[in-house]
N, C-alpha and C positions, 0 to 999 in steps of 0.2 A: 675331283672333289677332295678337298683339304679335309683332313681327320682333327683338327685341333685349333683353336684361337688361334689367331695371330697373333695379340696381345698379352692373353694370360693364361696359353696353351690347354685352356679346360677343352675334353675331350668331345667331341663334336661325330656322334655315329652318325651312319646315313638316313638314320629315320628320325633324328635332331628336329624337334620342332625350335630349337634355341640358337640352330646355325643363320646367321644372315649373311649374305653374300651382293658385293657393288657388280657393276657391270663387268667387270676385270675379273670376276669371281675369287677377288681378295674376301677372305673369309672370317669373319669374327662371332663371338655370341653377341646375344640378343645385351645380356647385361653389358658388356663393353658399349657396343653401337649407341645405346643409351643413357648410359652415364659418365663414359669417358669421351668416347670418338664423335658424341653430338649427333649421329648418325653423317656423318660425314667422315667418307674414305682416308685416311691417312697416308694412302698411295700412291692414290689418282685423282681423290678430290671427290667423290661422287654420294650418292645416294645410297645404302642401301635395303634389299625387300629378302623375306624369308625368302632362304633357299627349299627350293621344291625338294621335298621327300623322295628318295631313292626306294623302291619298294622292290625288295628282293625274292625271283619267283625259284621254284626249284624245279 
């Protein structure tokens, strides 16, 4: 799970409702994907959907 944009390195926790992630789980925010990347991958070319929340038990 990538901690940070790929594009404009804002910090991306595990419980990030703002992380998206393509199939390849290249990893960017929600703002990039949609106003820069088009919502197309800049890696692989793809789609992509929020990344599912990591929910940390103790």
């Amino acid at each position: 799970m990538r901690p940070v944009c790929e594009h404009c390195t804002k910090a991306l926790l595990p419980d990030s409702g703002e992380a998206m992630i393509c199939a390849y789980e290249c990893t960017f925010c929600s703002s990039c994907v949609e106003t820069i990347l088009k919502n197309k991958c800049p890696n692989c070319g793809g789609t992509f959907e929020k990344r599912p929340i990591k929910t940390i038990t103790s």
